[in-house]
N, C-alpha and C positions, 0 to 999 in steps of 0.2 A: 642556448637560444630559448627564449620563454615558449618559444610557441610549440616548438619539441618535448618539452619540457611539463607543458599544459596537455599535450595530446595524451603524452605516456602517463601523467597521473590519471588524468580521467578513464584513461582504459583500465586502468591496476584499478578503477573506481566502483568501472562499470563491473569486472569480472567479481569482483567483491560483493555488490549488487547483486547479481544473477548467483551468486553462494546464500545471499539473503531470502532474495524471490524462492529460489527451489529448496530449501531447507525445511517446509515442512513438506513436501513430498513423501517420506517417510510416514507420516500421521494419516495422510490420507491417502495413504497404500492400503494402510490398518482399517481405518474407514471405510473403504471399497469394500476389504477383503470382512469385515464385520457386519456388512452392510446398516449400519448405524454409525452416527455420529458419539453415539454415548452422551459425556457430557462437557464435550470439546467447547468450546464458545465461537464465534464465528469474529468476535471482535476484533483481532489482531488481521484479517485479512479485510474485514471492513474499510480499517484504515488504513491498512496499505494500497488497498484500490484508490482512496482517495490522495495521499499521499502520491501516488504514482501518476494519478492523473495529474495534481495541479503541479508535477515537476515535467508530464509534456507540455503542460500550459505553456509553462515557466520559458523550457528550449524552446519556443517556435519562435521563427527569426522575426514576429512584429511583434514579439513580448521581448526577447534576449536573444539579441541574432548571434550567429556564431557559435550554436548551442547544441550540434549536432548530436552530440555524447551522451548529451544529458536526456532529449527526448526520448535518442533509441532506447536507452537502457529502459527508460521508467514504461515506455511503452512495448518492448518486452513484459513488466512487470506488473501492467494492466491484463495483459492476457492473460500471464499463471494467475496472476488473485481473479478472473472470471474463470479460469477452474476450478480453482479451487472452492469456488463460494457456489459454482451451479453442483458438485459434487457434496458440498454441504448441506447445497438445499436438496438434492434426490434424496440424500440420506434421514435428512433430520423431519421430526415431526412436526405434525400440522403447526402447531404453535411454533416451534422453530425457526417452518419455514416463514409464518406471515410476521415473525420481529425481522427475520433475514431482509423479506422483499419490503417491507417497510422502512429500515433502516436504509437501504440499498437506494430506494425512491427519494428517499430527505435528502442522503447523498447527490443523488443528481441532479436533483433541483435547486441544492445551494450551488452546486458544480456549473450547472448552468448561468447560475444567474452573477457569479464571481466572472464568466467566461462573458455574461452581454454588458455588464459593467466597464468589463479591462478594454472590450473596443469601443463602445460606445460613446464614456465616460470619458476615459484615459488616452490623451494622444500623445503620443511619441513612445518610443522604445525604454526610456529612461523611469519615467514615470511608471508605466506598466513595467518593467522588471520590478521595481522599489516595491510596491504595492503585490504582485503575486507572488513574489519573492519572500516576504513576509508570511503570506497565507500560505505557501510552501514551507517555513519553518515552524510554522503551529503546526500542519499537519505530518512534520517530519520528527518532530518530539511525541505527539499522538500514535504514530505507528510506533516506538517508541517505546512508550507504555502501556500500549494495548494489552500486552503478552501479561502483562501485569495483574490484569481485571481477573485472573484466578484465582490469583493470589488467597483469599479468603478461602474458597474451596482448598486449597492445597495446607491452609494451617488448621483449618478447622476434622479437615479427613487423616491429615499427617500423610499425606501421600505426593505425590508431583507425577502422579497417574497423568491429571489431564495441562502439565505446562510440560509442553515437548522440549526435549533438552536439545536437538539440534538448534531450532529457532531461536533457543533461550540464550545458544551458543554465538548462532553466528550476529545475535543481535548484540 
């Protein structure tokens, strides 16, 4: 039966997901317990807040009805990336924090305006999946390669001090 069938990958999807969201929990254990961010980047959870938001978009049944699976999970996945990023901001310095709340601000505000567009703009279900479906796979290759943007730091130090090998892992 497809629909059995569709239920049980999505769950095997979602549990995969929630291995992804909580994988860097380890770093900012370290972070807590160093009370300093060091010089961790904040980038890979930037984009997966937003990644995660525009996949609730995505599930809500006047964008892609029938999508239950898919809201929970990412909206689970909104919450850990808003811990993890207000633990980033406690920890990290003044500059830090105001690239953190400024990046986080653009974030919303395109998040916003993608979200008065889809009802506004776009009517029927069909259309609005096509169209945030799309801006869900830009921002599901940007979480992606977020983890990436070290990358310089880690050839230039010869170290992989600050690309966390769980996340490196389960991405």
């Amino acid at each position: 039966n497809n629909s059995i069938a569709r239920t049980a990958v999505g769950i095997l999807g979602n549990v995969i997901s929630f291995g992804l969201f909580f994988s860097p929990a380890p770093t900012f254990y370290g972070i807590i317990k160093k009370k300093a961010v060091e010089e961790f980047k904040p980038d890979p959870y930037l984009a997966t807040i937003m990644n995660c938001a525009f996949w609730v978009l995505y599930g809500m049944p006047f964008v892609h009805p029938d999508s239950t699976l898919v809201y929970t999970i990412n909206g689970v996945g909104v919450v850990i990336e808003i811990i993890y990023l207000t633990i980033f901001y406690i920890y990290s310095t003044n500059k830090g924090r105001k690239k953190l709340v400024l990046i986080f601000a653009i974030e919303a505000i395109f998040f916003t305006a993608i979200v008065l567009i889809t009802m506004l703009a776009l009517h029927g279900t069909t259309k609005r999946s096509l169209v945030v479906g799309v801006i869900c796979d830009v921002f599901n290759v940007m979480m992606y390669f977020a983890p990436l943007t070290v990358m310089a730091k880690v050839i230039k130090t010869k170290s992989v001090k600050y690309m966390p090998f769980l996340p490196s892992l389960a991405i």
